[in-house]
C-alpha positions as CSV (number, residue, x, y, z in Angstrom):
1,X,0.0,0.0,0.0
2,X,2.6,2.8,0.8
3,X,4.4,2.1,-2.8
4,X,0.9,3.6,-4.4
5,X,2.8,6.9,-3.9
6,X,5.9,6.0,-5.2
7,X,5.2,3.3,-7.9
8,X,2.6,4.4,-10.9
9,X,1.8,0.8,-11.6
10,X,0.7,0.3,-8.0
11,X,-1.3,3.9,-7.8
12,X,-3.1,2.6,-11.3
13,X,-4.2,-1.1,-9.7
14,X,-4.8,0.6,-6.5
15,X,-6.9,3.1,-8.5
16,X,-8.9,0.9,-11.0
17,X,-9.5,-1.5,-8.1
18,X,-11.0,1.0,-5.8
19,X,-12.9,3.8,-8.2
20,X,-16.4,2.2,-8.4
21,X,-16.8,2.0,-4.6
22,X,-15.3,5.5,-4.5
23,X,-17.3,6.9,-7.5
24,X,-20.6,4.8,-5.9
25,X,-19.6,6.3,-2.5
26,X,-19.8,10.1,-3.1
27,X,-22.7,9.5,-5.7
28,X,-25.1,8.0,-2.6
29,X,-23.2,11.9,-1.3
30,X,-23.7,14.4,-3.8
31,X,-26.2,14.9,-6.9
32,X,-24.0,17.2,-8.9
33,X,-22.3,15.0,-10.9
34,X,-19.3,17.9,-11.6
35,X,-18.9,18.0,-7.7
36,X,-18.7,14.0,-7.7
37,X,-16.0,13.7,-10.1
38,X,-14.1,16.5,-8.7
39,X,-14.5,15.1,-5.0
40,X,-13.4,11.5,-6.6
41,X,-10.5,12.9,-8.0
42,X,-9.3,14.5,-4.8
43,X,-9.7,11.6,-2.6
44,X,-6.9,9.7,-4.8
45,X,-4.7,12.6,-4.9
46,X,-5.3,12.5,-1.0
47,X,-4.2,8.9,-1.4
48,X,-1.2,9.5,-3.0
49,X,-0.6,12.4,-0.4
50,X,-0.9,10.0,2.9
51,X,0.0,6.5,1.5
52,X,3.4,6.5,3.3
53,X,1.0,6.7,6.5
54,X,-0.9,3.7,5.9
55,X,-1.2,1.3,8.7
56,X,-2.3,-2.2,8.0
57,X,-2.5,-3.3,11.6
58,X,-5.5,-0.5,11.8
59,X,-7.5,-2.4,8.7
60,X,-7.8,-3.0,5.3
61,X,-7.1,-0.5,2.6
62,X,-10.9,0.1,1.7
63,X,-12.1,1.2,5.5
64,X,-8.6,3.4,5.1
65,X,-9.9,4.8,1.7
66,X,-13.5,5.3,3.0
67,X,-12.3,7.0,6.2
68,X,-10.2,9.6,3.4
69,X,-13.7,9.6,1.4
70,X,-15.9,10.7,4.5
71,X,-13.4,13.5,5.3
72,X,-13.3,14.7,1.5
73,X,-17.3,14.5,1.0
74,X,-17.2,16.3,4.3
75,X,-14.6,19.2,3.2
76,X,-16.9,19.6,0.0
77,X,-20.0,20.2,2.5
78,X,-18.4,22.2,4.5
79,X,-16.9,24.9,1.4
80,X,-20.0,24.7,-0.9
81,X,-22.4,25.8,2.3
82,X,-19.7,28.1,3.0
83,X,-20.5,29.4,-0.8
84,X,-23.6,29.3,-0.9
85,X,-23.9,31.3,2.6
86,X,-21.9,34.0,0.8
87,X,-24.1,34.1,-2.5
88,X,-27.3,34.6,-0.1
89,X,-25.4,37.4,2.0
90,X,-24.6,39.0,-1.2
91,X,-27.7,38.4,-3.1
92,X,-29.9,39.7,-0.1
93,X,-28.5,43.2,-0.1
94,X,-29.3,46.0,-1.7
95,X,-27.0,47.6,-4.6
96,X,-26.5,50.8,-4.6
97,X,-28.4,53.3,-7.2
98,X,-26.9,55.6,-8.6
99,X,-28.2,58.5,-6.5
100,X,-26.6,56.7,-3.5
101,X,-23.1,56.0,-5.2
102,X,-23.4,60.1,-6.2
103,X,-24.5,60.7,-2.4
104,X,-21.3,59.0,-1.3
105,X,-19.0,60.4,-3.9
106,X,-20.1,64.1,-2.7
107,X,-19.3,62.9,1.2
108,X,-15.9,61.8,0.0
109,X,-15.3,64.5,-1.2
110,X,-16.7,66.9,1.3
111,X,-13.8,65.5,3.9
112,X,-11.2,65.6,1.6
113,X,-9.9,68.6,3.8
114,X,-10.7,66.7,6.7
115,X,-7.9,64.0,5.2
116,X,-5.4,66.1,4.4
117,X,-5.3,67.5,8.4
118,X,-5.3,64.1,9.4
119,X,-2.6,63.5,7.0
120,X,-0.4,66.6,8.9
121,X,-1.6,66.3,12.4
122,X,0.8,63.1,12.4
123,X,3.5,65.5,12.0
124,X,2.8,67.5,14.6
125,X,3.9,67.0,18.4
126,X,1.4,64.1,20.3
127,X,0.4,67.4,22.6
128,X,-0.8,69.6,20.5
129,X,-2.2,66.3,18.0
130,X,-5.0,65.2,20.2
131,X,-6.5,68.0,20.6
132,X,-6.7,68.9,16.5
133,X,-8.5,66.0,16.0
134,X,-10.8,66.4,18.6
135,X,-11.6,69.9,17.4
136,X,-10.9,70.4,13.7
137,X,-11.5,66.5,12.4
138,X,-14.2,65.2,14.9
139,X,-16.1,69.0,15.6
140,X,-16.2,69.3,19.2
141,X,-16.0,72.6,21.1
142,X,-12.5,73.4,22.4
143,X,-14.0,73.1,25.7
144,X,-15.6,69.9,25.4
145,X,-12.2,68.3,23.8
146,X,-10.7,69.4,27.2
147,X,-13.1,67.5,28.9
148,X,-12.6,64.5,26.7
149,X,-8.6,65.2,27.2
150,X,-8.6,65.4,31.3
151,X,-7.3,69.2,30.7
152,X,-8.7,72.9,31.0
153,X,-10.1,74.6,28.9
154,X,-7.5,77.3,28.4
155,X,-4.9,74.8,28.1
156,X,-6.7,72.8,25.0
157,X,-7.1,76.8,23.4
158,X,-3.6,77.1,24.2
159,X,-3.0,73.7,22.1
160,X,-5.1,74.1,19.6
161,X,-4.0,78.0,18.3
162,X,-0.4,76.3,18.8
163,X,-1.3,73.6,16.7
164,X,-3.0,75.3,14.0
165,X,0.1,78.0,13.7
166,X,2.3,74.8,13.2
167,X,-0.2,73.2,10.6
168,X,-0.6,76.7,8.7
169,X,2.8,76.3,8.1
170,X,2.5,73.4,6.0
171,X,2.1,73.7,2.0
172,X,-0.5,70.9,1.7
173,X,-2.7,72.7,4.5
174,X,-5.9,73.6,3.5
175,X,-6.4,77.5,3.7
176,X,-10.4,77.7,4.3
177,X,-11.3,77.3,7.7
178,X,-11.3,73.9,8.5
179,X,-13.2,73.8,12.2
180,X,-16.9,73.1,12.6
């Protein structure tokens, strides 16, 4: 048995002795005859694969083959419910019209300035970076990104008009006013 891997006489007895009780197996298995011959021919290519591992002591080579069967018919459940979960998870939603693809063009590029500050906060110092964000990208109040920061309220102004002097120093920096 463990020469079927090595000897192509041996793989073609092996194989011509064993293919109507493998083809007769999966057919009880599957109804699309496409998926039978494909799973048929995997099952001997799993049989050249593991025919060094063969054990006679554990029984004869058809319970051994119909053991490599199960787990192919098995594998071949498993990925076509796998597929067919997908096509109904894509099939049940919605496209998009083409007022909603034009909606979300016009928000892309309504925070295009918002991406280009993100873009430079990154260069500024970790201080000063938290509170730009807060303010300028997410739209809170100065005062209510101190309270989201632990710090006064002067001290986040402080940050933010020192952060915005560093940014406006920048040639990519937008030169509209970028706040809320």
């Amino acid at each position: 048995m463990r020469t079927v891997a090595t000897q192509p006489e041996q793989l073609e007895a092996f194989y011509r002795e064993h293919l109507p009780f493998v083809r007769s197996y999966v057919a009880r298995r599957l109804d699309d005859p496409y998926d039978i011959a494909d799973v048929t021919a995997d099952i001997f290519l799993r049989v050249i694969r593991s025919a060094a591992t063969y054990q006679t002591q554990l029984g004869p080579p058809r319970a051994w083959l119909t053991g490599i069967a199960r787990n192919a018919v098995a594998e071949h459940r498993q990925v076509s419910a796998q597929y067919e979960a997908t096509v109904r998870q894509v099939s049940g939603r919605r496209w998009l019209d083409e007022d909603s693809a034009d909606r979300i063009v016009q928000r892309v590029a309504a925070e295009a300035d918002a991406r280009v500050v993100l873009g430079l906060i990154c260069e500024i110092p970790a201080s000063l970076r938290a509170v730009v964000e807060l303010v300028a990208v997410d739209g809170l109040a100065v005062a209510e990104a101190a309270a989201v920061l632990g710090i006064s309220a002067g001290a986040a102004r402080v940050r933010y008009h020192r952060a915005r002097r560093l940014l406006r120093e920048f040639p990519t920096f937008p030169r509209h006013e970028v706040t809320p």
